[in-house]
RODO-2510 file (C-alpha; in nm, 4 decimals, decimal comma):
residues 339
     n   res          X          Y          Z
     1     x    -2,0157    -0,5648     0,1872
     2     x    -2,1979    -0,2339     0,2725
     3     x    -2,4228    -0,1525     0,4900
     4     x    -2,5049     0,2033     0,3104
     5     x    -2,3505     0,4339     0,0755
     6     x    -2,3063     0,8153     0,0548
     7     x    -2,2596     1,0228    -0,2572
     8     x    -2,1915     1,3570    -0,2976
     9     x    -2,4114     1,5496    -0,4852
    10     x    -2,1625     1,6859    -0,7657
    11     x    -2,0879     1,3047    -0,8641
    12     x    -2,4207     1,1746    -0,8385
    13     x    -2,3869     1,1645    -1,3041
    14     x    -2,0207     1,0519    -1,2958
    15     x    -2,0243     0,7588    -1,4995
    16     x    -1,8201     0,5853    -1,2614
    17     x    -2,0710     0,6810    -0,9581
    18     x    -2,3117     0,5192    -1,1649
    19     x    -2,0900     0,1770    -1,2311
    20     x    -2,0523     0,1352    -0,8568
    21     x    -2,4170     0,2171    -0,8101
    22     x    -2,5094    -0,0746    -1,0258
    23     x    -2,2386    -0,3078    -0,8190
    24     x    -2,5092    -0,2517    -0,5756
    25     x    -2,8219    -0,2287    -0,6654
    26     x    -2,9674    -0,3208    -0,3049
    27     x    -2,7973    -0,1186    -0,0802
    28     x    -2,9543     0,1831     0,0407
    29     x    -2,8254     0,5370    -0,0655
    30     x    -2,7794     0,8755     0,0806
    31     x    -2,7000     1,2123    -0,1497
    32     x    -2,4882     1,4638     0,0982
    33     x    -2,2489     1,7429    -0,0133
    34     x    -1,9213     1,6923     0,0981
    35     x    -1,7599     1,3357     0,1999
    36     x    -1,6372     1,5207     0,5597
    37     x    -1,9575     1,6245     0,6363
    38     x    -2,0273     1,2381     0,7188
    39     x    -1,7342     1,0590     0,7185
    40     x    -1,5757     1,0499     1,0551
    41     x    -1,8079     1,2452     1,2331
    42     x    -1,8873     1,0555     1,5124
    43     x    -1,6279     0,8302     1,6061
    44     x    -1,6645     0,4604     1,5017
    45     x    -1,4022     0,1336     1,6273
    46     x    -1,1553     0,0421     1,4054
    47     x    -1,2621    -0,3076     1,4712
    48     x    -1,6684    -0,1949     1,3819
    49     x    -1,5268    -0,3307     1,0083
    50     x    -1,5691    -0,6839     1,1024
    51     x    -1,9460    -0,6302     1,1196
    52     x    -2,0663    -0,2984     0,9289
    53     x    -1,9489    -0,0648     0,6698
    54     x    -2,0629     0,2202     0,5082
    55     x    -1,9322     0,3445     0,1567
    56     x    -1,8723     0,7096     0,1071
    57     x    -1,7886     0,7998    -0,3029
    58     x    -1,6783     1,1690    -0,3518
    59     x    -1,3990     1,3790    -0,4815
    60     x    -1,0418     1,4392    -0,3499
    61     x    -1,0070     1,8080    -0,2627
    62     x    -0,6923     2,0099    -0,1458
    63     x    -0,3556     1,8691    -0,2007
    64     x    -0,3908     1,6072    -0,4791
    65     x    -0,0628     1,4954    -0,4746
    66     x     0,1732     1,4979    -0,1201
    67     x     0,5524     1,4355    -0,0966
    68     x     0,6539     1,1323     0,0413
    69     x     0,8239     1,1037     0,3670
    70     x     1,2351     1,0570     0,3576
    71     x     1,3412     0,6606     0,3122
    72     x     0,9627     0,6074     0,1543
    73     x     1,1210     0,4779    -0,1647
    74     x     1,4531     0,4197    -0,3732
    75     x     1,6882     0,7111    -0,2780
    76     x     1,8457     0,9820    -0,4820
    77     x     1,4818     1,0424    -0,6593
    78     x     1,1363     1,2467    -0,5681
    79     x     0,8637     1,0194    -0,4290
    80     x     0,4939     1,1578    -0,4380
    81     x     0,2080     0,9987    -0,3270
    82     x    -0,1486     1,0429    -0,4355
    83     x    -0,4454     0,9486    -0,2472
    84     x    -0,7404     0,7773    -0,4735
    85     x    -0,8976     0,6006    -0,1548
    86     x    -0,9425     0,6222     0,2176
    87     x    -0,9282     0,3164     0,4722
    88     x    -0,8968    -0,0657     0,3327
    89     x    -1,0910    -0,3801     0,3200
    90     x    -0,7810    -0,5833     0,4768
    91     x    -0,7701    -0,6167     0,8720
    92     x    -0,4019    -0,5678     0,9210
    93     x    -0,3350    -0,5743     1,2902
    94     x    -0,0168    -0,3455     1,2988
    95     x    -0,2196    -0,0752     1,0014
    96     x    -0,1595     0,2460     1,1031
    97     x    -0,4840     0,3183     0,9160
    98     x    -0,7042     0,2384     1,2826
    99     x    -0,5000     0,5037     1,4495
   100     x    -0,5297     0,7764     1,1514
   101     x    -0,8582     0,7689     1,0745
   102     x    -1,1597     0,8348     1,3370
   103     x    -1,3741     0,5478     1,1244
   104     x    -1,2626     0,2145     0,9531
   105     x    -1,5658     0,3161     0,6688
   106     x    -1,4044     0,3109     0,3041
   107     x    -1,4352     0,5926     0,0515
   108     x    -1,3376     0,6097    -0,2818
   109     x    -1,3302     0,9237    -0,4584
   110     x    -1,3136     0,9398    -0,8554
   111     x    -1,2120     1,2364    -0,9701
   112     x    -0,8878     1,0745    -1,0897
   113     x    -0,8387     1,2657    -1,3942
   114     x    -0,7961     1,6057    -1,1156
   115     x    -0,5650     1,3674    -1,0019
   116     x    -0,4090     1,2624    -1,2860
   117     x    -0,3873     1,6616    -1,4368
   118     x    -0,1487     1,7655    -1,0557
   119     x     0,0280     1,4545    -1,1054
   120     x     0,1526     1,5656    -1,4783
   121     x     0,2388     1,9081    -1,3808
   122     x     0,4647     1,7885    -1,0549
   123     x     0,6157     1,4973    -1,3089
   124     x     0,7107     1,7554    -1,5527
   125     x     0,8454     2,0373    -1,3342
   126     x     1,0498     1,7538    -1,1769
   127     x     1,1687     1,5923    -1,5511
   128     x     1,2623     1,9551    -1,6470
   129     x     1,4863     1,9664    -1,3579
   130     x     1,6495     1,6447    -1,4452
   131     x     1,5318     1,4516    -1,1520
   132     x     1,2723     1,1120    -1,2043
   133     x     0,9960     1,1306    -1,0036
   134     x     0,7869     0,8703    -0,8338
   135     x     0,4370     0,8595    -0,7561
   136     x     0,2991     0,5778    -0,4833
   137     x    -0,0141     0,4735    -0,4965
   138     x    -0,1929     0,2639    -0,1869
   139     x    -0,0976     0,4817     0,1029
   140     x    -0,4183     0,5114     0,2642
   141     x    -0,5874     0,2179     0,0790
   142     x    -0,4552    -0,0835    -0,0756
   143     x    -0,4121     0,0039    -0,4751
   144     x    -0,5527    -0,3281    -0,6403
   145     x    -0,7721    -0,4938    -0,3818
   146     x    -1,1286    -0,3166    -0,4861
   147     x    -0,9976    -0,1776    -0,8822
   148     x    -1,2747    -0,4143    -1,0532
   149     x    -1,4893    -0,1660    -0,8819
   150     x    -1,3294     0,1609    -0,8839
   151     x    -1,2190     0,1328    -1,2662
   152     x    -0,9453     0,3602    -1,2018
   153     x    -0,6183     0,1668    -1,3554
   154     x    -0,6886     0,2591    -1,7107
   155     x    -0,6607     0,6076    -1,6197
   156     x    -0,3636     0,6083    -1,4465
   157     x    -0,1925     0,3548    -1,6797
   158     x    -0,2691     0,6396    -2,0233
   159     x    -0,1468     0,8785    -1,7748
   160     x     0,1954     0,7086    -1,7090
   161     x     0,2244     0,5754    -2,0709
   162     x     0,2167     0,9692    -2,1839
   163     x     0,4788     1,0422    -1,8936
   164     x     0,7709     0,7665    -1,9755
   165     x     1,0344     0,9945    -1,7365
   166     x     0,7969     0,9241    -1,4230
   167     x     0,7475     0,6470    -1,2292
   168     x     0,4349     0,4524    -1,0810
   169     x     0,4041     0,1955    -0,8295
   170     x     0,1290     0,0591    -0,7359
   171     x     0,1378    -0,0763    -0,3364
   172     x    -0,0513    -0,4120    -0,2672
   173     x    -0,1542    -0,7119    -0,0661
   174     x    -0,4451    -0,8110    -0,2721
   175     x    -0,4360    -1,1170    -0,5642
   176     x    -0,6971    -0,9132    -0,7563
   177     x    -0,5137    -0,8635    -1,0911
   178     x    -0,7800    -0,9187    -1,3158
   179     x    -0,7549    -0,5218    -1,3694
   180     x    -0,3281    -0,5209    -1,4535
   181     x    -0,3604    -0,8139    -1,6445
   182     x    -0,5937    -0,6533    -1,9131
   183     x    -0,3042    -0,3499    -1,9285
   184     x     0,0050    -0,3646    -2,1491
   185     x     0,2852    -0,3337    -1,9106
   186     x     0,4992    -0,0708    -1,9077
   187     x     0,8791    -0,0316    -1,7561
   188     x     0,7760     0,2793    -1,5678
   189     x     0,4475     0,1188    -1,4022
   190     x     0,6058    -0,1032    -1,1294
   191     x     0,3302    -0,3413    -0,9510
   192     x     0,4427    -0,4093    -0,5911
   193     x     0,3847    -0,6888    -0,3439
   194     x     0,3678    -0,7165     0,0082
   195     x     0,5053    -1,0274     0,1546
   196     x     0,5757    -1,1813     0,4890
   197     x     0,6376    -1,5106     0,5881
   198     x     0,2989    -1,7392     0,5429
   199     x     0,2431    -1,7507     0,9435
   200     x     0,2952    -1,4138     1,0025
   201     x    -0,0049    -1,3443     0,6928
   202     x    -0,2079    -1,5715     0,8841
   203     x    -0,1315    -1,3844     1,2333
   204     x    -0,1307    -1,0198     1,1288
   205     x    -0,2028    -0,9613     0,7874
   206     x    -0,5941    -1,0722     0,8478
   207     x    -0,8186    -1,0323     0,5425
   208     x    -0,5860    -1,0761     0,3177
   209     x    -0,4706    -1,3403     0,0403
   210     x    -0,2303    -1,5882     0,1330
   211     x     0,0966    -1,6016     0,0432
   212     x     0,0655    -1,8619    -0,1984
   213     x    -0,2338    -1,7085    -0,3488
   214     x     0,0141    -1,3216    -0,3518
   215     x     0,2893    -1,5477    -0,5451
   216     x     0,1417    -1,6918    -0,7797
   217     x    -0,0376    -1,3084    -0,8672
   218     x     0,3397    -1,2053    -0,8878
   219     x     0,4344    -1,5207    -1,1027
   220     x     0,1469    -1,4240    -1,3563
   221     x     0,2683    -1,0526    -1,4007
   222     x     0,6071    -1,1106    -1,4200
   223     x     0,5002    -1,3723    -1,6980
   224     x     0,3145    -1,1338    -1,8950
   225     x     0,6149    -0,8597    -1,9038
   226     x     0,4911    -0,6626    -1,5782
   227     x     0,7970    -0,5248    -1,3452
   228     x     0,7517    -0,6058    -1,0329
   229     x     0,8711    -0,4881    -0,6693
   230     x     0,8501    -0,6873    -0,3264
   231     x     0,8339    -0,5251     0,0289
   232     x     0,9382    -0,7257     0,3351
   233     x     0,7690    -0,5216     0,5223
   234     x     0,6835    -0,4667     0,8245
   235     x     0,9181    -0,7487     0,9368
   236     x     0,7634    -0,8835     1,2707
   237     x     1,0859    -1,0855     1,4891
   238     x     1,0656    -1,3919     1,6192
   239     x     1,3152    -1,6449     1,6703
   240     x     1,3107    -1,8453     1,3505
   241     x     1,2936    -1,5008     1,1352
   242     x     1,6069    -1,5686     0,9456
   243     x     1,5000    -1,8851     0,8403
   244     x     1,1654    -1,8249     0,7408
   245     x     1,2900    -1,5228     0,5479
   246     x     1,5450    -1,7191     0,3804
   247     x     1,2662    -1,9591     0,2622
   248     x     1,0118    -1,6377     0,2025
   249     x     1,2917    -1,5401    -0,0600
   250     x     1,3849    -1,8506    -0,2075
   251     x     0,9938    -1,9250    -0,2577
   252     x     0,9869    -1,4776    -0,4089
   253     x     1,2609    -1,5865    -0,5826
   254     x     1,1449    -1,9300    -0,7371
   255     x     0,8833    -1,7280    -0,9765
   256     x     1,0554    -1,4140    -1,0263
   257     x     1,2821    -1,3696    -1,2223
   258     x     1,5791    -1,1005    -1,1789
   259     x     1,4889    -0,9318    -1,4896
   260     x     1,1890    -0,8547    -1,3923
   261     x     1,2803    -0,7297    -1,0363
   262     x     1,2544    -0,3571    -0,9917
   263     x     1,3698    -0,3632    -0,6685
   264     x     1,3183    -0,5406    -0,2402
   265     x     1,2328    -0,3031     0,0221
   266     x     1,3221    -0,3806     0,3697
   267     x     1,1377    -0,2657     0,7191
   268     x     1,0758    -0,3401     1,0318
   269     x     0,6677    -0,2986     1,2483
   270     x     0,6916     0,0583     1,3491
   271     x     0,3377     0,2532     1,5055
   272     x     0,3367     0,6084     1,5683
   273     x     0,2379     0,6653     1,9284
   274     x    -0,1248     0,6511     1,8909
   275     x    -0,1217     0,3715     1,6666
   276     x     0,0772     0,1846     1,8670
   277     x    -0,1864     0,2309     2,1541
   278     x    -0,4932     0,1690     1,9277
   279     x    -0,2610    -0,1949     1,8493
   280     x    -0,2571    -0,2366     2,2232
   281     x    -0,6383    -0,2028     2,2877
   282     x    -0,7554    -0,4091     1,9607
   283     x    -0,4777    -0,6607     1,9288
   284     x    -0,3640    -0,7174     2,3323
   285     x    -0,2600    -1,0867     2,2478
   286     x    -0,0910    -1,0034     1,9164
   287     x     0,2630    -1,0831     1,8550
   288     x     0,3218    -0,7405     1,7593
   289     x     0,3552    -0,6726     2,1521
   290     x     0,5787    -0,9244     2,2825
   291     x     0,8949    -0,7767     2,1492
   292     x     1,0284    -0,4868     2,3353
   293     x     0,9386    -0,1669     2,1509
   294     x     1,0867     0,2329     2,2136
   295     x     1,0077     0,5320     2,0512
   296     x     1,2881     0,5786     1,7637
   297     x     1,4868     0,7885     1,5651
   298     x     1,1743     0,9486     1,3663
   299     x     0,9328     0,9307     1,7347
   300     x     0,8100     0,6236     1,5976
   301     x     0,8057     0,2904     1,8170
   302     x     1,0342     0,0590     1,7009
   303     x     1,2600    -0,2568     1,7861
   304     x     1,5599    -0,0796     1,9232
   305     x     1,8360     0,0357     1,7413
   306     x     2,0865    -0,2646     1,7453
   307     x     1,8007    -0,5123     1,7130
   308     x     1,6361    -0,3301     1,4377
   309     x     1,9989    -0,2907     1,2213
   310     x     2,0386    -0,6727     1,3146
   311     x     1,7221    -0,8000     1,1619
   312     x     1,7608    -0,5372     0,8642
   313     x     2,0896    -0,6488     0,8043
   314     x     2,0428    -1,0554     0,8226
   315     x     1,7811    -1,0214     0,5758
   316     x     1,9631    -0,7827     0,3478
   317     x     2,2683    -1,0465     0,3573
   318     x     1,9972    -1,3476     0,2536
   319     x     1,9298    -1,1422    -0,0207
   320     x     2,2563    -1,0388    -0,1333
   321     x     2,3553    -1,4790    -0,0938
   322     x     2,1138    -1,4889    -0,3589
   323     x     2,2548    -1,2840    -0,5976
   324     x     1,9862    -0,9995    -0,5448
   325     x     2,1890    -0,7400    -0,6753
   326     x     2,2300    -0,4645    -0,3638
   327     x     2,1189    -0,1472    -0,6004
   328     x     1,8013    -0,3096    -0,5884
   329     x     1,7824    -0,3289    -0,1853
   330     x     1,6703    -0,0402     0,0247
   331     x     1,5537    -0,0178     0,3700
   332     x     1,2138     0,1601     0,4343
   333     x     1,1859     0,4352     0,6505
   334     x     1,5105     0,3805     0,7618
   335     x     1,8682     0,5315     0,7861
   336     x     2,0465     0,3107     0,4754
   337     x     2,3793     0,4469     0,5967
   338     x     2,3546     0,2354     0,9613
   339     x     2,3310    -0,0843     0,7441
***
């Protein structure tokens, strides 16, 4: 998977350095001092992924633990989000990870129990002023995809389990559950699934496990007591949308059961400028660009306004047909009073 991985010096005893170390026993290794001394450097393509990585393993410094933008999660509550991970193994085409980044290379940094110590005190400053806090996981990386390697669940599950006013949710795409399963679930640690409809996986979402294989990941969970959330997000539009979303949430639906649906968010593609140009030079036959697009509410580029509150709404209403109860429905980094 790698063509070379950097450690920082400080880590170079960690006992999880060492785990990943063994992973890869053949891969040639560097010692440097700080992750930024390396990572992103020299500017590589986003698209460079598809042939060579490099692994960087260090620890998070600065702000441990960021507030989440407005509309990032269920309203009425504090959402955090924490960042255990830069850059992703998927290839999605509409990421806003190839426009953030100056280099697709993946690093993984394991000081998690720093993490997990700024986590606590924000959770309990928040509890003490009556409010539930959330904390997101997977904003710069996908949260389950690599754990078998980066060992980090456990932590973060004795964390939460300690902290039953607090929530966690854990963002993913991936199938690799292996990790969750082998945890005892807990009401406040909510596992969440990206879906789209199986051709739009197989156009954009590149990399990643199929729809199926995502659905039958979420059947197993919800089996074994896990609560679970869904995004539709990003919705891509094209003519047959409704109906392949009404099918996308019959088939959600089919091995989920209510009771153990924490909630649906809904969104539409959106690109900040320079992601939206990075889409245009990697992806120029994508789907993602024959839609008209104009910078939004937020400077984002979006569908416009009436388009984008059409498409929210239709699927909201599919949902709502099937008895999805509408506390449990909120649009994602959008205004919920326009709907």
């Amino acid at each position: 998977m790698f063509e070379k991985i950097f450690i920082e010096r400080d880590i170079l005893e960690h006992q999880q350095t060492k785990k990943i170390l063994r992973t890869f026993p053949n891969i040639e290794t560097q010692v440097i001092e700080k992750v930024e001394d390396v990572f992103a450097r020299v500017k590589k393509p986003y698209l460079q992924k598809r042939d060579t990585l490099n692994l960087f393993l260090g620890q998070k410094k600065g702000q441990l633990v960021k507030e989440a933008p407005d509309a990032y999660g269920i309203s009425g509550e504090p959402h955090y989000y924490f960042i255990h991970a830069y850059n992703c193994i998927y290839e999605c085409n509409y990421c806003y990870l190839q426009g953030y980044f100056h280099s697709p290379d993946l690093v993984l940094f394991i000081n998690h129990e720093e993490i997990c110590e700024e986590i606590e005190k924000v959770a309990t400053r928040d509890y003490q002023l009556g409010k539930t806090p959330w904390f997101h996981a997977g904003e710069f990386s996908d949260s389950l995809a690599l754990s078998h390697l980066t060992g980090e669940l456990p932590i973060y599950h004795e964390l939460f389990s300690r902290l039953p006013f607090a929530k966690l949710e854990l963002r993913t795409k991936s199938a690799n559950i292996k990790e969750i399963e082998n945890l005892t679930p807990k009401d406040n640690i909510i596992i969440t699934f990206s879906l789209s409809p199986a051709d739009k996986i197989k156009n954009n979402d590149l990399k990643t496990p199929s729809l199926k294989a995502r659905l039958k990941s979420i059947e197993r969970l919800a089996k074994l007591g896990h609560p679970i959330g869904i995004h539709f997000d990003p919705v891509v539009y094209d003519d047959d949308f409704s109906s392949k979303y009404a099918q996308l949430i019959d088939e959600t639906l089919a091995v989920l059961p209510m009771s153990s649906l924490e909630y649906i968010s809904v969104g539409v593609v959106r690109f900040t400028k320079d992601v939206y140009h990075q889409v245009q030079s990697n992806y120029p036959k994508s789907e993602l660009l024959s839609s008209e697009l104009i910078k939004s509410f937020d400077g984002k580029i979006r569908y416009n306004r009436p388009m984008r509150l059409w498409i929210l709404s239709t699927i909201k209403d599919l949902l709502l047909n099937r008895k999805v109860d509408e506390s449990k429905i909120y649009l994602c980094m959008e205004d919920e009073d326009s709907i």
